[in-house]
C-alpha positions, 0 to 999 in steps of 0.5 A: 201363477208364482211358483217361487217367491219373487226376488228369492234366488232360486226364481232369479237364478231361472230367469238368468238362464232361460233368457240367456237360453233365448238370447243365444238360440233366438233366431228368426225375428220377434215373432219367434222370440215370443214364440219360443217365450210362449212355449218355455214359460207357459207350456213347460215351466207353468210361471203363467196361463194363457190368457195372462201371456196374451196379457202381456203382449197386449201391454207391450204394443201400447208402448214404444220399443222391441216388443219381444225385448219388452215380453222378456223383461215383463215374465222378468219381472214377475216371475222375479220382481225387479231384480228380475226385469234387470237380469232376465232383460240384460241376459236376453239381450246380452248375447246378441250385443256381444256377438254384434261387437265381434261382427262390428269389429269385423266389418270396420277391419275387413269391410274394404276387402272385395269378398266381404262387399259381395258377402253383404252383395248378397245379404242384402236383397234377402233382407228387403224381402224378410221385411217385405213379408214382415210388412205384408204380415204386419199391415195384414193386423195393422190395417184394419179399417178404410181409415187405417189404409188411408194414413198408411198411404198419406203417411208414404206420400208426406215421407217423401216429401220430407215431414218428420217421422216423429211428428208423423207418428204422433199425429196418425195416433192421434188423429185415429184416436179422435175418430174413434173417440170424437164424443170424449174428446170434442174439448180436449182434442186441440189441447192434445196436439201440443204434445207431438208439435212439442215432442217433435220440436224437442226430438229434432234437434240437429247435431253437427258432429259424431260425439258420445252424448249425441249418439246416446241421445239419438238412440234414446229418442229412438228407444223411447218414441218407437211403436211396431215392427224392429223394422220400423226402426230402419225410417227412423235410423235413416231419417236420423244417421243418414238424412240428417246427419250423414253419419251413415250412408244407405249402404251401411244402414242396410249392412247394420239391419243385416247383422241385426238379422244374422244374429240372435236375439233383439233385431234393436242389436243393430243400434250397438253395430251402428254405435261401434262403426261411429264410435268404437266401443264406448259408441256401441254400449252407450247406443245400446244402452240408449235404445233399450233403456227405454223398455226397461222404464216402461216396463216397470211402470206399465206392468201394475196397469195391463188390465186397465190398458187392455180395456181402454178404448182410447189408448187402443184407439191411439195404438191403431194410428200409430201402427198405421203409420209405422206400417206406412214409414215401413213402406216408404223406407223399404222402397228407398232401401230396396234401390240400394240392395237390388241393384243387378239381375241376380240381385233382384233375382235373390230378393223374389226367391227368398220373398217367394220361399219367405211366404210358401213355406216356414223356412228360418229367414236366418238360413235365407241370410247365410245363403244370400252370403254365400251366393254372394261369396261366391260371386266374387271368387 
């Protein structure tokens, strides 16, 4: 599979160019990002076999983060060993963080102006509907069983009526896991649920004010304890900047994840978006480096046990819970979202058009962005 020997100039060198590559031309979501990694370091540049790649995508669902950010920084890391899984993950990312910036910088300086709101007037029913189709096609592998829809849907309902999404997560994969599992886990299963009562106690803690060490640490809670979807991000973002905090309103959440999909790169840029309006710089590479530490760490301690991890029965169990509940936090917060997009005729008229031309032909959903833009543009002259 190695061509070049790990951490030799020559393997480094490609890694750097094909990420940064990628980085840029990046468009349309994680799906296409493997994709586009799939084609370039298996059918062109022969760095693995199929079956290994499968491997690795295996390995990324059953840890938290971005899961084409996580792909880039596994055939990183072996194709370049560890200066590798650093340079071939910051170059993927690199771009996006620094388009994101400029976008940023843009949207603080000229948000008030009245063609700028309606740009984002149009922007926003777009992205109610990429998400709806990234949650149809999601749910479609996620919901496997009865059992599965079931949580999904206690999960929506216990949303609404205020249980944390962190404690949430880690209860739905736990209590699939023990379904699954029951025989294994009969004496072991009460003892497991110190963990999420304990990391739910940990991870809650409430803040008062905007300063630097907070807004690291929100991001990386977040990088550290979030499964499924770069959409999935968007209950936690909420649940954390709009409803805890009130950093953010629902209208800038929505602004943020609307960058994030006009860009390049990791959906998980709009954490460095969200950083900036709140902080300025310094707030945007201390989100960014928080949201995406994580990936990096899991990486490299994941890496050396993907085949025991692809066979085991019990992470696999705890994986389906977790992704039924992201599947179900998804839900929820997209309906609280789509009130705030969908707010006139038109509006609701742009979210049906691009869900109906997001599922009947192959069309970029980067394209559907710019002319939602446009329309709305337009709408104001």
């Amino acid at each position: 599979m190695q061509i070049k020997e790990k951490n030799s100039k020559g393997a480094i060198r490609e890694v750097v160019s094909l990420f940064l590559k990628l980085g840029i031309t990046g468009f349309g979501g994680p799906a296409a990002h493997i994709a586009m990694m799939h084609d370039e370091t298996v059918n062109r540049r022969k760095w693995l076999k199929d079956e290994e790649f499968l491997d690795l995508m295996g390995a990324t669902n059953l840890i938290p983060g971005p899961n084409s950010t996580e792909m880039a920084i596994h055939l990183s890391y072996m194709r370049a060993g560890w200066r590798g899984l650093i340079l071939g993950g910051i170059s993927f990312i690199l771009p996006a963080v620094l388009i994101v910036i400029v976008l940023a910088y843009l949207y603080t300086k000229y948000n008030t102006f009245p063609q700028m709101g309606m740009l984002l007037y149009g922007i926003k029913p777009v992205i109610i509907a990429i998400v709806l189709q990234a949650l149809w096609n999601l749910a479609r592998k996620a919901i496997k069983y009865k059992l599965d829809l079931f949580l999904a849907i206690s999960v929506i309902i216990l949303y609404f009526f205020g249980i944390n999404e962190i404690l949430l997560l880690f209860l739905g994969g736990l209590f699939i896991m023990a379904i699954r599992n029951i025989k294994f886990l009969h004496s072991q299963s009460i003892g497991l649920l110190f963990l999420p009562v304990g990391l739910y106690k940990f991870l809650s803690v409430q803040f008062e004010k905007i300063d630097l060490p907070t807004l690291f640490f929100i991001f990386l809670k977040i990088g550290s304890i979030l499964y499924g979807s770069g959409y999935v991000l968007l209950a936690f973002l909420r649940s954390d900047l709009v409803v805890r905090l009130g950093w953010l309103t629902d209208a800038q959440l929505l602004d943020a994840i609307a960058i994030g999909q006009v860009t390049p790169g990791p959906v998980f840029t709009t954490a460095t978006f969200i950083g900036y309006i709140l902080a300025g710089i310094p707030g945007a590479i201390l989100a960014t480096i928080g949201i995406f530490l994580p990936s990096f760490i899991l990486v490299a301690v994941s890496n050396p046990f993907i085949p025991k991890l692809r066979n085991s029965k019990l992470l696999s169990g705890l994986l389906d819970g977790v992704n039924a509940v992201s599947i179900g936090l998804m839900a929820a917060v997209t309906w609280q979202l789509g009130r705030n997009a969908m707010v006139d005729p038109l509006t609701i008229l742009l979210s049906a058009i691009s869900l109906f031309l997001l599922i009947k032909t192959k069309i970029n959903p980067t394209y559907l962005i710019m002319g939602g833009g446009l329309i709305g543009f337009l709408n104001a002259l």
